[in-house]
Residue, then its C-alpha position, 0 to 999 in steps of 0.5 A: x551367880x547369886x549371893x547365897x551360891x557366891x557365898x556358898x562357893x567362898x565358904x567351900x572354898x574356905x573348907x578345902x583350903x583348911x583342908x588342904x593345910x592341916x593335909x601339909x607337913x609338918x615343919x616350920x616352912x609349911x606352918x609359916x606358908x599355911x597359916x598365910x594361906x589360911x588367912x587370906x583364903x578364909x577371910x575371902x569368904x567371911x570379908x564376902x558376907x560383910x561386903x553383902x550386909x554393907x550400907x552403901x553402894x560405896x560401901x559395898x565396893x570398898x568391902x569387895x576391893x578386900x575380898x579381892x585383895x585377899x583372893x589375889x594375896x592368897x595365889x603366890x602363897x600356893x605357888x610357894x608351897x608346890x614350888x618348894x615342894x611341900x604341896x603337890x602340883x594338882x591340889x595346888x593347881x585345883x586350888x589356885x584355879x577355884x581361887x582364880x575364878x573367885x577373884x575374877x568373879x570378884x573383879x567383874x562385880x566390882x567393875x560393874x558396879x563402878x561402871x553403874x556409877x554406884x559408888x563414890x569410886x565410879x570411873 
């Protein structure tokens, strides 16, 4: 996948995610659950862009280290919602895989990079 369809990918990820929590009821355990996942899950693809302008190789696996936190962060948030209630199963499920696959996108390209020695991180 290139830059510009892996960036695409995170900002309609992004998109959805926004959706998905304004779409959520309206009371003080979905405001407090959503605005975490809202959070995590749009700063994934903004910490994206940044990892893409970074200035170093090691740069760059550090900033993808953050969109990998933030991916991962973001999964227990979604299972909080269906698991209360407050979220339908299959929005949920479509949700938590789109971000599955993200952050294993993310993973692979971070263990790529360690393994072409392009970082100060290298194994």
């Amino acid at each position: 996948m290139t830059e510009g369809e892996l960036n695409t990918r995170t900002e309609n990820l992004a998109l959805v995610l926004i959706r998905f929590v304004e779409a959520l009821p309206i009371i003080e355990t979905c405001r407090v659950l959503g605005r975490q996942l809202l959070r995590l899950g749009t700063s994934v693809a903004a910490c994206y862009r940044a990892a893409c302008r970074a200035r170093s190789d090691a740069d760059f696996v550090n900033k993808l280290g953050i969109v990998e936190e933030e991916a991962d962060e973001s999964l227990p948030w979604l299972r909080l919602l269906e698991r209360s209630g407050h979220a339908q199963t299959v929005a949920v499920e479509v949700l938590y895989l789109e971000m599955e696959a993200v952050l294993k996108m993310f993973v692979a390209s971070i263990k790529t990079e360690r393994l072409r020695g392009n970082s100060k991180f290298a194994v």
